[in-house]
C-alpha positions, 0 to 999 in steps of 0.5 A: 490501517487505511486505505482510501479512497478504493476504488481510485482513478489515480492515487491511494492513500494509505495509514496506519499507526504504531505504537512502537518503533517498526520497520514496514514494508508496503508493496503493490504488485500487478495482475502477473505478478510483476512489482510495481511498487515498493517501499521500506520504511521505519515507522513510530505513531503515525505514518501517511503515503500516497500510492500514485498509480496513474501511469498503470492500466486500469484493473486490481492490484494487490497490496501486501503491508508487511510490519513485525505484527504479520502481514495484511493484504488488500486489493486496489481497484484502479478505475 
């Protein structure tokens, strides 16, 4: 998994690979809890997005990948 480039102005790139065949789920969720991001996709090898957060103000947001082997969270820091 990677996410870059973090700290960003605008767009965060992420990816990760699979070896087999899973159902993902990639959410950001702002300071107060409100999600502003959401997307849930099936996924074999490798999988790219762009996450574009310049209509959003500037601070930390929380990044939560959801895929059969658990979950992993991570914080954007939107410059």
């Amino acid at each position: 998994l990677e996410i870059y480039p973090n700290p960003s102005r605008d767009v965060f790139n992420i990816e990760l690979s699979t070896e087999n065949t899973q159902q993902i789920e990639i959410r950001v969720v702002n300071s107060v809890g409100q999600e502003i991001y959401i997307e849930r996709v099936e996924v074999e090898g490798v999988y790219t997005e762009q996450i574009d957060l310049s209509d959003y103000s500037k601070g930390i947001y929380n990044l939560t990948i959801t895929t059969s082997d658990g979950l992993s969270n991570h914080k954007l820091i939107l410059q």
